[in-house]
C-alpha positions as CSV (number, residue, x, y, z in Angstrom):
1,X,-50.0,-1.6,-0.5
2,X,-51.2,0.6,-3.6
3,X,-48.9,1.1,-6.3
4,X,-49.3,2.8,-9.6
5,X,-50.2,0.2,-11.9
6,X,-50.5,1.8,-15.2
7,X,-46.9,3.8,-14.9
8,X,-45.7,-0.4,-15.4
9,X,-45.4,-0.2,-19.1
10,X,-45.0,-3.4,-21.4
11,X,-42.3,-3.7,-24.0
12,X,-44.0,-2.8,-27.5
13,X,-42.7,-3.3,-30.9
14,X,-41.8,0.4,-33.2
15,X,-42.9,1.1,-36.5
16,X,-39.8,1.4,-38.9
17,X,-40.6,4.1,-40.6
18,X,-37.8,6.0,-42.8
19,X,-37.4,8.9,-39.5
20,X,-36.8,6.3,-36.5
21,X,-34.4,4.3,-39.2
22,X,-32.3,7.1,-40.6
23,X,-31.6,8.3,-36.9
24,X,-30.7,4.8,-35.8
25,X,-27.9,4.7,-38.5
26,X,-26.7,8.2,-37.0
27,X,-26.6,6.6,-33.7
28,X,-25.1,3.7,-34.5
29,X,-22.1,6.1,-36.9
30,X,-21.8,8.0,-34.0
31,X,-20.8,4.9,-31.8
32,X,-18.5,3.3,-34.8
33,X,-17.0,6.4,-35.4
34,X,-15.6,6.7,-31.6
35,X,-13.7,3.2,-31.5
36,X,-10.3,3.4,-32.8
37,X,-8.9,1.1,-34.9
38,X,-12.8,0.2,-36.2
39,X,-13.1,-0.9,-39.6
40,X,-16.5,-0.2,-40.4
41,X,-16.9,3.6,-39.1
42,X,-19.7,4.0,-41.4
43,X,-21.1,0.8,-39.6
44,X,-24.9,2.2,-39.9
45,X,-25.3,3.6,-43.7
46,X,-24.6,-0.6,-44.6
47,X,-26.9,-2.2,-42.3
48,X,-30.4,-3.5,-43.2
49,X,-33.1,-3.0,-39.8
50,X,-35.1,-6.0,-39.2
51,X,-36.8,-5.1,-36.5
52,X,-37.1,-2.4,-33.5
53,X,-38.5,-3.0,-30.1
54,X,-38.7,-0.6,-26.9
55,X,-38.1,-2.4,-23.8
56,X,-38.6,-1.4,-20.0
57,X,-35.3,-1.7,-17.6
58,X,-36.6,-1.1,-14.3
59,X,-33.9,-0.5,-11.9
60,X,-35.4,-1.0,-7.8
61,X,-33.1,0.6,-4.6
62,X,-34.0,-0.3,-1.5
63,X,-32.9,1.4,1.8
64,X,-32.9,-0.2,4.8
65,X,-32.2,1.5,8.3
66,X,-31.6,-0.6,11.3
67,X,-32.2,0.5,15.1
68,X,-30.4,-1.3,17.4
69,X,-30.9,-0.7,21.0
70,X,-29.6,-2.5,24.5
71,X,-30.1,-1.3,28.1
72,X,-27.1,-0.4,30.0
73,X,-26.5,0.6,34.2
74,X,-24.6,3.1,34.9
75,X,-23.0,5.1,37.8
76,X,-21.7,8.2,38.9
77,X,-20.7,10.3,42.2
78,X,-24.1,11.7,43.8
79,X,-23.2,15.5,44.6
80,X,-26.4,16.4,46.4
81,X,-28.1,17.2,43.4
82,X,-32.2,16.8,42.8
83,X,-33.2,13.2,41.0
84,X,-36.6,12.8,39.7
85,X,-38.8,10.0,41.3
86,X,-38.0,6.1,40.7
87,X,-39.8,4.6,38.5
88,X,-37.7,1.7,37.2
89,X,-35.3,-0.2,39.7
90,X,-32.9,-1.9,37.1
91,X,-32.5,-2.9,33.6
92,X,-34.6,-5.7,33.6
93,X,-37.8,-3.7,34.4
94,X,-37.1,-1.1,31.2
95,X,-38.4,-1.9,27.7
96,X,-36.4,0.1,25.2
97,X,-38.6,-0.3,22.4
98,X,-41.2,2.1,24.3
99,X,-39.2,5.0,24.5
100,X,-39.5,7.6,21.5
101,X,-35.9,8.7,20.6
102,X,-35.4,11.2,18.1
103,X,-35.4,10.5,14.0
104,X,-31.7,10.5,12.9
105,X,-31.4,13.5,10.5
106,X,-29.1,12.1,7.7
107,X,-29.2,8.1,7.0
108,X,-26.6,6.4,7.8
109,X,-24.8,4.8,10.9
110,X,-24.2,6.6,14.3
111,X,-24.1,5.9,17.8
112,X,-25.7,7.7,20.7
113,X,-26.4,7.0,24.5
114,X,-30.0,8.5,25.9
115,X,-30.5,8.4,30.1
116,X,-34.0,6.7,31.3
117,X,-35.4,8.9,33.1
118,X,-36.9,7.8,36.6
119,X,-33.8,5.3,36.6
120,X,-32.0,7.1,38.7
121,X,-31.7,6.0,42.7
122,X,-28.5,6.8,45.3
123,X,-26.6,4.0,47.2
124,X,-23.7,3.9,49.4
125,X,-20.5,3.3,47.5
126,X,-19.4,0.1,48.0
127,X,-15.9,0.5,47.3
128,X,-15.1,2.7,50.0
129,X,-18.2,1.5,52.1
130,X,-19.2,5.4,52.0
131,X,-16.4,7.0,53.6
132,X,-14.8,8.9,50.7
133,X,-11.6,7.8,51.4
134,X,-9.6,3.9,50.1
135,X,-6.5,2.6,51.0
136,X,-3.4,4.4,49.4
137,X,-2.3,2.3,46.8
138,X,1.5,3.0,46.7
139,X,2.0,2.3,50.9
140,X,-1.1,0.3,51.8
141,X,-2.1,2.7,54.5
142,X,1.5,2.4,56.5
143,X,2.2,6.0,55.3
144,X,5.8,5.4,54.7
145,X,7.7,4.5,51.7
146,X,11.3,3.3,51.2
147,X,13.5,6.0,50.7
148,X,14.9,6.2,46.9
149,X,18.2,8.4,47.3
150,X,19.5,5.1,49.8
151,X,17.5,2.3,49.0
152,X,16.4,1.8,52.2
153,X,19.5,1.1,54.4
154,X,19.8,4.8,55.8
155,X,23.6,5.3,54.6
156,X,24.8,7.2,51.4
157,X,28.6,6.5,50.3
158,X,29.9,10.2,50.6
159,X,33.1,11.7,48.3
160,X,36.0,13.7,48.7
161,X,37.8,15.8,46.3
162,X,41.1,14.3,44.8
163,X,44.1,15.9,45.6
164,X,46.6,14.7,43.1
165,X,44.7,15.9,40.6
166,X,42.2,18.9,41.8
167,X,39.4,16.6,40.7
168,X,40.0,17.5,37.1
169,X,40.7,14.1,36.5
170,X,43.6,14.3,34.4
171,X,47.5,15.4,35.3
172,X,50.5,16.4,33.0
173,X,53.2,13.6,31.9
174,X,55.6,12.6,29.5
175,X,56.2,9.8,26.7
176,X,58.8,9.0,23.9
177,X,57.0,9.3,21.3
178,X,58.2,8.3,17.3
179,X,58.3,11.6,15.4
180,X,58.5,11.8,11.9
181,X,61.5,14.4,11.2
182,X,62.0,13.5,7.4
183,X,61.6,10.6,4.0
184,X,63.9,9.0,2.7
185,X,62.0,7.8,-0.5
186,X,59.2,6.7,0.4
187,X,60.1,5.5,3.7
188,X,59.7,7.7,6.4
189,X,62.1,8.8,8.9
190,X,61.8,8.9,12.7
191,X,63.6,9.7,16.0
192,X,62.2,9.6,19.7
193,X,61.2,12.5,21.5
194,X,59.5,13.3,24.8
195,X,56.1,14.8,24.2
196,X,53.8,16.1,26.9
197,X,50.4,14.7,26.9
198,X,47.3,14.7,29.6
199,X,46.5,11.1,31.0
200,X,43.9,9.9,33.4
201,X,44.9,10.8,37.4
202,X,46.1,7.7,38.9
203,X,45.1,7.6,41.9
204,X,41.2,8.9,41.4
205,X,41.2,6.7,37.9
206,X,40.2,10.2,36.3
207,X,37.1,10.5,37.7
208,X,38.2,13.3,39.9
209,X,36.8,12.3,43.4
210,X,37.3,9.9,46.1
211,X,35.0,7.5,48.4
212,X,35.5,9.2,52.0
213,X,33.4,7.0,54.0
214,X,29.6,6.3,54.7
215,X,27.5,9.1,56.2
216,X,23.8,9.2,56.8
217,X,21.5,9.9,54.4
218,X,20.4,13.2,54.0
219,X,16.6,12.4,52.3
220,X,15.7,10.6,55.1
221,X,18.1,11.5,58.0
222,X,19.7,8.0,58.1
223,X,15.4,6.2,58.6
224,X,15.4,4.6,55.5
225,X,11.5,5.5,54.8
226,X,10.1,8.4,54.2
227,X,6.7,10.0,54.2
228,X,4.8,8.7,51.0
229,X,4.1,10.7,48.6
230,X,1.0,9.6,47.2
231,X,-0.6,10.1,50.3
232,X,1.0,12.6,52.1
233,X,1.8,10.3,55.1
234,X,-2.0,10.0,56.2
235,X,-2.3,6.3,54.6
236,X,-5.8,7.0,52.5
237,X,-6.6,8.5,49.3
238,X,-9.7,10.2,47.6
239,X,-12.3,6.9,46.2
240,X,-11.8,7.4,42.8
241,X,-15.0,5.4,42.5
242,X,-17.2,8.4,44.0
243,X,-14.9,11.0,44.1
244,X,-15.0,11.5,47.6
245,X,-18.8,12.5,47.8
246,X,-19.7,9.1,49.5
247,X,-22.4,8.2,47.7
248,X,-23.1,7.1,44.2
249,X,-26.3,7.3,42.0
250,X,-27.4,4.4,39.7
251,X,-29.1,5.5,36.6
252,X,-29.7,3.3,33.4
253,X,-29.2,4.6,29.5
254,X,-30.3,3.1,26.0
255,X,-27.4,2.3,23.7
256,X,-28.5,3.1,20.1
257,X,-26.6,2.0,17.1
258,X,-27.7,3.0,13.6
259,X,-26.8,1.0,10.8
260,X,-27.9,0.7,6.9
261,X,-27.9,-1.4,4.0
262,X,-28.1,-0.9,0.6
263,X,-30.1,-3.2,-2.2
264,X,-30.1,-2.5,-6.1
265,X,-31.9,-4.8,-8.7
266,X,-32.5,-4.2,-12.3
267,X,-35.1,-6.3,-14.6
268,X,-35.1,-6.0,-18.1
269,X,-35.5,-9.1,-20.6
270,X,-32.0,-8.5,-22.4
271,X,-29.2,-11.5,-22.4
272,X,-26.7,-11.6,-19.6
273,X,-23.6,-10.5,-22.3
274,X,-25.7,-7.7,-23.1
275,X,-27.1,-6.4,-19.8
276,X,-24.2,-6.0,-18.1
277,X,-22.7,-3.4,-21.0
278,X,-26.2,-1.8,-21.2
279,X,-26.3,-1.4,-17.5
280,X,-23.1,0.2,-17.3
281,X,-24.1,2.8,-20.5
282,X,-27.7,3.9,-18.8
283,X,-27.0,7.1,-17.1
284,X,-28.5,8.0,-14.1
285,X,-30.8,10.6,-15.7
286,X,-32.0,8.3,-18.1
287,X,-34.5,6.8,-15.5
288,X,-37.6,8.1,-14.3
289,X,-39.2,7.5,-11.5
290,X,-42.2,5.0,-11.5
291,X,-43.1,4.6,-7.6
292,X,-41.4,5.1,-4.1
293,X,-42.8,3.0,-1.1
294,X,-41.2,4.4,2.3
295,X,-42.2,4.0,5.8
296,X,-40.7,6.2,8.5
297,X,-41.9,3.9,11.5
298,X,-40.7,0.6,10.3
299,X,-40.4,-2.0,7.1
300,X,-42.8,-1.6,4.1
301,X,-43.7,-4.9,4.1
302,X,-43.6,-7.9,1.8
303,X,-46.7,-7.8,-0.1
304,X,-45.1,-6.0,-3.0
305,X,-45.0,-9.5,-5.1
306,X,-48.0,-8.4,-6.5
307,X,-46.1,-5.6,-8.8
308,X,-46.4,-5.9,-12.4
309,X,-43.2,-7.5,-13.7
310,X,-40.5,-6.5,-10.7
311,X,-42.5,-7.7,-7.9
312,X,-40.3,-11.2,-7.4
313,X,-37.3,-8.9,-7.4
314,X,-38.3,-6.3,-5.2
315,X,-40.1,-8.9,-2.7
316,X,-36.8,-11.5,-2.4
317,X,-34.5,-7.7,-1.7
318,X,-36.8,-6.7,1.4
319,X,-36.9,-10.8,2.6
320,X,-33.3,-10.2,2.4
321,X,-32.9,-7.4,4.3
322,X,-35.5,-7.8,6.9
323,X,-33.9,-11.3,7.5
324,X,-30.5,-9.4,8.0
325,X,-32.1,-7.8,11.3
326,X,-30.6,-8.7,14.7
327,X,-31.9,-9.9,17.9
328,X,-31.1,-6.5,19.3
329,X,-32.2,-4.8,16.3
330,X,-35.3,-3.6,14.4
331,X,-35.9,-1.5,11.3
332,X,-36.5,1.8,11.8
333,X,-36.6,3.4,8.3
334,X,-37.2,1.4,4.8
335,X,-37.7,2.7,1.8
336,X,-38.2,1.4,-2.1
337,X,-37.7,3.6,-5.1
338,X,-38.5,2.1,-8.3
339,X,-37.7,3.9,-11.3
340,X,-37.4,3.0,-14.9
341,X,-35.6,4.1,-18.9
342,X,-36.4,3.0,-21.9
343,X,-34.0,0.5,-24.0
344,X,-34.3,0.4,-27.8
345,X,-33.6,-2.9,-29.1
346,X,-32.5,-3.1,-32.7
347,X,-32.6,-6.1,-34.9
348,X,-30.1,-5.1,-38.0
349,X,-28.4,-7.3,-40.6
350,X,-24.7,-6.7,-41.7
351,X,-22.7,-8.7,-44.7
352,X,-24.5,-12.2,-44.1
353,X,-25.4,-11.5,-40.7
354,X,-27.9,-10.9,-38.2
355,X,-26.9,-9.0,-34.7
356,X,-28.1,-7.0,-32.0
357,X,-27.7,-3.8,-30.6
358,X,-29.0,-1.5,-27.4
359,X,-29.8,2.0,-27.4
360,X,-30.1,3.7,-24.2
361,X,-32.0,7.3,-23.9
362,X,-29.1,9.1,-23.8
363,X,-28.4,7.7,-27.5
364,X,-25.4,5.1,-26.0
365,X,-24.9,1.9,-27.9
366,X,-24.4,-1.5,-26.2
367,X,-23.7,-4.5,-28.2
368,X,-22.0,-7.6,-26.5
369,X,-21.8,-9.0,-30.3
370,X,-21.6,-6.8,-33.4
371,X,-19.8,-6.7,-37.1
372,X,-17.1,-4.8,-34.5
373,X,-16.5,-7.9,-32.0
374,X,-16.6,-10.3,-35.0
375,X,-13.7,-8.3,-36.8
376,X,-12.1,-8.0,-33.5
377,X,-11.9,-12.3,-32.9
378,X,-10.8,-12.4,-36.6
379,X,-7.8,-9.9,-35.5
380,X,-7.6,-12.2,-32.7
381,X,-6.5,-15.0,-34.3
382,X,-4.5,-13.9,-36.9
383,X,-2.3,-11.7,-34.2
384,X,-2.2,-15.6,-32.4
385,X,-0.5,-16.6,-35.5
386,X,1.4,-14.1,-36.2
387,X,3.2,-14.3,-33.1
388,X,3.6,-17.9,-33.5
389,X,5.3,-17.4,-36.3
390,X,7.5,-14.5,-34.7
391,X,5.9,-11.9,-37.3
392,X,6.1,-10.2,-34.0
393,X,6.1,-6.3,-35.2
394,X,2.7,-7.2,-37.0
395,X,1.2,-8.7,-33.8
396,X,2.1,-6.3,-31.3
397,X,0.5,-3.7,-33.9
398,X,-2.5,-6.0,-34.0
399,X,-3.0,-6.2,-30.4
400,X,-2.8,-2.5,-29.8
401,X,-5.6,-2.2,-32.2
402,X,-7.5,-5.6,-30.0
403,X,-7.4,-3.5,-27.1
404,X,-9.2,-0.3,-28.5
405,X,-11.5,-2.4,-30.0
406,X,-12.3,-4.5,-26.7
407,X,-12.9,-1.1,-24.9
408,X,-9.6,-1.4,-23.1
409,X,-10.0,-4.9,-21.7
410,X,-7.2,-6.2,-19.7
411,X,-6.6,-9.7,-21.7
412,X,-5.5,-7.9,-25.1
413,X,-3.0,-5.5,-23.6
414,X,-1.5,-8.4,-21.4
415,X,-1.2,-10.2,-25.1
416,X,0.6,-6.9,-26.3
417,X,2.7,-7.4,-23.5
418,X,3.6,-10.9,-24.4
419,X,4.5,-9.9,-27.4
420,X,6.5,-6.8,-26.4
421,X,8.3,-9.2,-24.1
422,X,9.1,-11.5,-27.0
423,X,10.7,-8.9,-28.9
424,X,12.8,-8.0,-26.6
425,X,13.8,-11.3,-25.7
426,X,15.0,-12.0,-29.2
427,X,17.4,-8.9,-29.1
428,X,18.6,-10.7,-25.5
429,X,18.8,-13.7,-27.0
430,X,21.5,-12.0,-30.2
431,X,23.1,-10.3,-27.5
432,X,23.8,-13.2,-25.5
433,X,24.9,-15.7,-28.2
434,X,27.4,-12.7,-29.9
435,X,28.9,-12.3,-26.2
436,X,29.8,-15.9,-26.3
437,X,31.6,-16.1,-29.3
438,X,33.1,-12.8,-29.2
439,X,34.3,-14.1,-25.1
440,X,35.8,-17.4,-26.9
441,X,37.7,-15.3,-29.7
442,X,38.7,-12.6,-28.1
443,X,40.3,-14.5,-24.9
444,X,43.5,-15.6,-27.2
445,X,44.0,-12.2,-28.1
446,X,43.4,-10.8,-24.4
447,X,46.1,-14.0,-23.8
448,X,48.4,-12.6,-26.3
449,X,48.2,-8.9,-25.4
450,X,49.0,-8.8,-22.0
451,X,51.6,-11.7,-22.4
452,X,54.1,-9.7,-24.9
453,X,53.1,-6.3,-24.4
454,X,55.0,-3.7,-22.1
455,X,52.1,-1.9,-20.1
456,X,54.5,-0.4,-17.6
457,X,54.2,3.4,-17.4
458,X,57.5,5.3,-17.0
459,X,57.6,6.4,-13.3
460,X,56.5,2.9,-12.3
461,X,58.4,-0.1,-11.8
462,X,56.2,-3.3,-12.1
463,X,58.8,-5.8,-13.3
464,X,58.7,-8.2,-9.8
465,X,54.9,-8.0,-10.5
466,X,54.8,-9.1,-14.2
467,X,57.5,-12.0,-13.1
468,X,55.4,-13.1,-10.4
469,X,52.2,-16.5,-10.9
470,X,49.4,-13.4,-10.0
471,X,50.3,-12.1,-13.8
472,X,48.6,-15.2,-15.3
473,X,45.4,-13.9,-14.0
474,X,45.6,-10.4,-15.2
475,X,44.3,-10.9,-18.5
476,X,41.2,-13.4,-17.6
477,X,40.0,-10.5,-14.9
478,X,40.4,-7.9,-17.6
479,X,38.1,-9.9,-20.2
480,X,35.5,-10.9,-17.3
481,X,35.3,-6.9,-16.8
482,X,35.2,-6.4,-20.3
483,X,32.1,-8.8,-21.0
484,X,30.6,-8.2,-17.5
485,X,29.8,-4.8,-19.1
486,X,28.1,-5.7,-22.1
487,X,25.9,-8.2,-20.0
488,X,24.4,-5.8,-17.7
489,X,23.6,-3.3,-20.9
490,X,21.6,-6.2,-22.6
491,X,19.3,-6.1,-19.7
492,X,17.9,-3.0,-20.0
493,X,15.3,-2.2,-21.8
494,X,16.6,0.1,-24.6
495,X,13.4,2.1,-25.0
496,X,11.1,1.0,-28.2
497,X,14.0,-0.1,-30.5
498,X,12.7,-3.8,-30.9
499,X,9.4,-2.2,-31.5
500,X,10.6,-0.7,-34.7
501,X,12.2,-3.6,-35.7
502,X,10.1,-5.8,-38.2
503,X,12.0,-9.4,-38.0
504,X,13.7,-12.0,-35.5
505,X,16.4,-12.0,-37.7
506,X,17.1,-8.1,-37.7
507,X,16.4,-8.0,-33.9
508,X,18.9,-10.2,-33.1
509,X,21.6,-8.5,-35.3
510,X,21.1,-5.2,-33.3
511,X,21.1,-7.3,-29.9
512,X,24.6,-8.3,-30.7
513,X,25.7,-5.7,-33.0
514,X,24.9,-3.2,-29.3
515,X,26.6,-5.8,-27.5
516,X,29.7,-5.9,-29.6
517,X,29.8,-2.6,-29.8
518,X,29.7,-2.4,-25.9
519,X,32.9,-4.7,-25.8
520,X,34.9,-2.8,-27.9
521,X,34.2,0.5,-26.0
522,X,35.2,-1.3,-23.1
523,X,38.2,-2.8,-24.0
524,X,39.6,0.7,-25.3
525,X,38.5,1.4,-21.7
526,X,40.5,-1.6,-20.2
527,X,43.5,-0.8,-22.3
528,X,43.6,2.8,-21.4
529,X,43.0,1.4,-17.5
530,X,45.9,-0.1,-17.7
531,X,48.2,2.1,-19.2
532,X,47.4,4.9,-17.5
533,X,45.9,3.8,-13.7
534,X,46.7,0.0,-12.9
535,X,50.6,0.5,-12.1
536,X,50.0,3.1,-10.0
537,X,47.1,1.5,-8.0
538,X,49.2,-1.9,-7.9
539,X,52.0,0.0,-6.4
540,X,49.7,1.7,-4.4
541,X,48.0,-2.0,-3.0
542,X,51.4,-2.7,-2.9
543,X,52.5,-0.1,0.0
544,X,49.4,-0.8,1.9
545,X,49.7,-4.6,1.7
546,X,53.9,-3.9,3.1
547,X,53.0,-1.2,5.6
548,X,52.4,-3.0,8.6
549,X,55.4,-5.2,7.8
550,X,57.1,-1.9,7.6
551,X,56.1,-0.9,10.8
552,X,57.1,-4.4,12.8
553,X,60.2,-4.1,11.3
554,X,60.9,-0.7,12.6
555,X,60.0,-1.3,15.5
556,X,62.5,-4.4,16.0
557,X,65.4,-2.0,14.7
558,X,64.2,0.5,17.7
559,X,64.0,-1.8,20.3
560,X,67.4,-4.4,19.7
């Protein structure tokens, strides 16, 4: 296998020289300048370059296309037409590796069935031993089948129209009926009266006909069976094996399935941290290609270890992939493209420090450690403390600006979360504690209130009620309903407020300053309630509760 030995280019060392430096520190502005929340935008004007190297990231894709073939026998009905002469009597004398089938245009995975020509050979069909014809499969050849309208016993029942009613099914009566003719109050009174009203026919049950006897059934003139229907009474069928043509032709096909795979492998002497940012920034038209190895008949081979620098890795993807192939299977397609960018490694020193940056061609900055990440674990820490100590409007802020730092990572916005949660809990937490002592102080009150204040509104007449044990209760519900209220209002999330609010102290004071508030609004409702609604619903529960009472007892006085 030739390859292209001097396009393999060794990592060199770059003069610094005052042109390559001053456009390193615009590169590396550039990059500082696009991170929010960064510190040192001017991050390249203060940094000392030690040293500049260009490296070599190779990056190898391998494509692998697999043939898979198997040898199937087939038949179909033989309608007299011409076959070409036998050449191959059954699967086991057909190869299907000799056969040339065509190139698939686009690579990927398909399916397709070729015929094997010189396969093909007639035969008798053995399921209907080659006289078109098989047993029908709904009467067995007896030609008859039980009749459906009688079920086999030759006798229908037979109806008559009914004569009391004209087989409408209903006739005209009378019943004393309660009629409301007038109130008295709010009682209502009644007399009797005969009303006319349609009810079922009694003697058809109000289905309008009558059973007049058996007769014989008209489908099959009182037989029971009747000609079946599948067959037409004959007892056989078409073979639905040949079709009725007698005689069957054997012919065998190649099943081909298509499938790929897909290998990619980078080399580039960078640290792990680094290389996975670096390969995420190198564009796609940042690499150039080096060499291609394809072969349209077949694998390229192993014998690429001998590559300068990327031979391991390219010769352990194709072991891979040829190793993947199945018994049924062989490749049909391989290819290896081998292309490669340059990758500027820069040596700088920053306030005390030495780091290490990447710069792709496309003038993209990778840096798994820098005076940015170092700042960034400082704010780490100190927003860890802050939110230990609930200075939790500083650490929230903090961890905003930990996530734009990270380049969005997940772990710093689930710590702004945290915190956002903590605030909010400490605005739950006021609430709750300001419901429970306003609920201890107020119930005397609540006590008080409904024990020596009238609440009955003038049309209504509650006094029986307010005598009775169920008054007791009436102020407890009203202060469950009252603080119920409140309670459900602390659980929502009320926007941004505790956001904006800078101490534990303060956010607890608006949680139960909200919640009191929420009770007092409430309990101008519940008073209003009760003046204005409760008597008349209670009067109104009270008529419901009584009316079937109401309506025994009426009907006692009607009766005795």
């Amino acid at each position: 296998m030739k390859y292209n030995e001097k396009e393999y280019l060794n990592d060199t060392d770059l003069e610094l020289n005052d042109g390559f430096v001053e456009g390193v520190r615009n590169v590396i502005n550039d990059w500082a300048e696009s991170i929010d929340h960064n510190p040192y935008p001017d991050l390249g004007d203060g940094i000392t370059v030690l040293r500049a190297r260009r490296l070599m990231m190779y990056r190898s894709d391998l494509r692998t296309q697999y043939d898979g073939r198997r040898v199937e026998e087939l038949s179909a009905p033989y309608r007299s037409q011409s076959l070409p002469p036998l050449k191959y009597e059954g699967p086991s004398q057909i190869d299907a590796w000799r056969f040339s089938l065509p190139r698939p245009e686009v690579y990927g995975e398909s399916e397709a069935n070729y015929m094997v020509t010189g396969s093909q050979h007639v035969e008798k069909c053995a399921a209907c031993n080659g006289t078109g014809l098989s047993l029908c499969p709904s009467c067995h050849g007896g030609m008859t089948q039980t009749c459906s309208t009688c079920h086999g016993s030759g006798r229908v029942q037979n109806y008559a129209r009914c004569a009391q009613c004209s087989g409408t099914g209903t006739v005209v009566g009378y019943e004393t009926q309660h009629v409301i003719t007038g109130y008295d109050g709010a009682r209502p009174i009644t007399k009797k009266a005969s009303v006319r009203v349609n009810k079922a026919c009694p003697v058809c049950g109000g289905k309008g006909t009558l059973k007049a006897g058996m007769v014989d059934c008209h489908t099959c003139s009182g037989l029971g069976k009747v000609p079946c229907s599948t067959c037409s009474g004959s007892g056989f069928v078409t073979c639905s094996v040949c079709n009725g043509f007698r005689q069957l032709y054997y012919y065998c096909q190649i099943a081909r399935r298509l499938r790929s795979a897909s290998a990619c492998r980078y080399n580039v002497d960078v640290p792990d941290d680094d290389f996975v940012l670096l390969r995420d920034n190198v564009t796609d038209e940042d690499y150039v290609s080096v060499d291609c190895f394809s072969n349209d008949g077949g694998p390229v081979g192993d014998d690429l270890s001998a590559l300068p620098y990327v031979g391991r890795t390219v010769s352990g993807m194709i072991s891979r992939a040829h190793a993947a192939v199945k018994s049924n299977e062989r490749v049909l397609f391989e290819e290896l493209v081998i292309r490669r960018t340059p990758v500027y490694r820069i040596d700088y020193h920053f306030c005390g420090e030495n780091y290490t940056l990447y710069i792709t061609e496309s003038d993209r900055v990778s840096a798994a450690r820098s005076p940015i990440t170092g700042y960034a674990e400082t704010l780490r820490t100190l927003t860890i403390r802050q939110a230990e100590r609930r200075n939790l409007l500083s650490a929230v802020r903090n961890a905003e600006r930990l996530y734009s730092l990270s380049g969005e990572k997940e772990p710093f916005w689930d710590l702004a979360v945290e915190i956002a949660y903590k605030m909010r809990s400490d605005m739950s937490y006021g609430g709750h504690l300001a419901l429970l002592v306003i609920g201890v102080l107020a119930l005397p009150v609540y006590l008080w209130y409904f024990g020596t204040v009238s609440f009955v509104a003038p049309w209504i007449d509650l006094q029986g009620f307010m005598d009775s044990w169920l008054w007791r209760f009436v102020p407890w519900a009203y202060l469950l309903a009252v603080l119920w209220g409140p309670y459900r209002i602390l659980h929502m999330r009320w926007g941004y407020i505790h956001e904006k609010l800078p101490t534990m102290a303060l956010r607890m004071a608006v949680g139960a300053g909200i919640a009191a508030a929420t009770f007092a609004v409430l309990s101008l409702l519940a008073v209003a309630l009760h003046w204005l609604i409760l008597p008349a619903v209670l009067e109104t529960a009270g008529d419901i509760v009584a009316l079937p009472f109401r309506i025994v007892v009426g009907l006692w006085n009607i009766v005795f």
